[in-house]
C-alpha positions in Angstrom: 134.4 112.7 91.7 136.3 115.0 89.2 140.1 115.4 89.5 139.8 119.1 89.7 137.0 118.6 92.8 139.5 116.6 94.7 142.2 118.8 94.2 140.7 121.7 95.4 140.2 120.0 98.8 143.4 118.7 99.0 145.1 122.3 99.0 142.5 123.2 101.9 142.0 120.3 103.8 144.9 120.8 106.6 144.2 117.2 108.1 144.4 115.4 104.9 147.8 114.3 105.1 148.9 111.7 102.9 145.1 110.5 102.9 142.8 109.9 100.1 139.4 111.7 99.9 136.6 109.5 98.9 133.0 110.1 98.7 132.6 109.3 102.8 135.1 111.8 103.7 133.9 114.4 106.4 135.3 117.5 105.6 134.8 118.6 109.0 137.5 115.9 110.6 139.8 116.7 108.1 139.5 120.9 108.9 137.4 122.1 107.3 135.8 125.3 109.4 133.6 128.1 108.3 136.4 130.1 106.9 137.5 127.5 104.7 134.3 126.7 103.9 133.6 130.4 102.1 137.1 129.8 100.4 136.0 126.8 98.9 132.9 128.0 97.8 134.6 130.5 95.8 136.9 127.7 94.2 134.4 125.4 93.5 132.8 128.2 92.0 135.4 129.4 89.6 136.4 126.2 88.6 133.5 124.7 88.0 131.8 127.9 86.5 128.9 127.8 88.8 126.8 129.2 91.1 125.7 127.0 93.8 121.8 127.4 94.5 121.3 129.0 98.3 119.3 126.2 99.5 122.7 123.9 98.8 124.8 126.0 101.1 124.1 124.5 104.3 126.4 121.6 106.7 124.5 119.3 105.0 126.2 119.7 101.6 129.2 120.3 103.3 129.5 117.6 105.2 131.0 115.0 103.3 133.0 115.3 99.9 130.3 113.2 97.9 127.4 115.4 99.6 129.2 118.2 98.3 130.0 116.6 94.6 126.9 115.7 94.2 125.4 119.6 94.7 128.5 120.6 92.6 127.1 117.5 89.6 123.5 119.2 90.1 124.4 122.9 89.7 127.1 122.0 86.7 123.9 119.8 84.9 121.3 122.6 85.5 123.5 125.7 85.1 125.0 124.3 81.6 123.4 121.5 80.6 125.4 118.8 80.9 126.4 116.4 83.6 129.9 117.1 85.2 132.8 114.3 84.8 132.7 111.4 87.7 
């Protein structure tokens, strides 16, 4: 996963703590809600210069943090091309 992925969730995830974020983390347990969810869509967004595709917003791609990198590698591959950083 990207530095600039993980940091994203670490300034939203309010039960993160001192924890580390892997692949298997459930954003869920560590607060992510609806509302948060929209904010990091937009973040993700931005930084990554992206649109996600509708059919990848859904509590499937949001459930953990490597179900969500791995829509974010997609869109960043098919949107410019290349394949985002690990």
């Amino acid at each position: 996963m990207d530095p600039r992925f993980t940091e994203i969730l670490t300034s939203l995830l309010k039960f993160l703590g001192d924890g580390a974020i892997t692949p298997q983390s459930s954003l869920r347990d560590l607060g992510l809600d609806s509302m948060l969810a929209v904010e990091l869509l937009f973040a993700i967004e931005d930084e990554f210069a992206i649109a996600l595709p509708e059919e990848a917003i859904n509590d499937t791609t949001f459930a953990t943090a490597g179900s969500l990198w791995a829509a974010i590698s997609s869109a960043v591959e098919a949107q410019h091309g290349t394949a985002a950083r690990p």
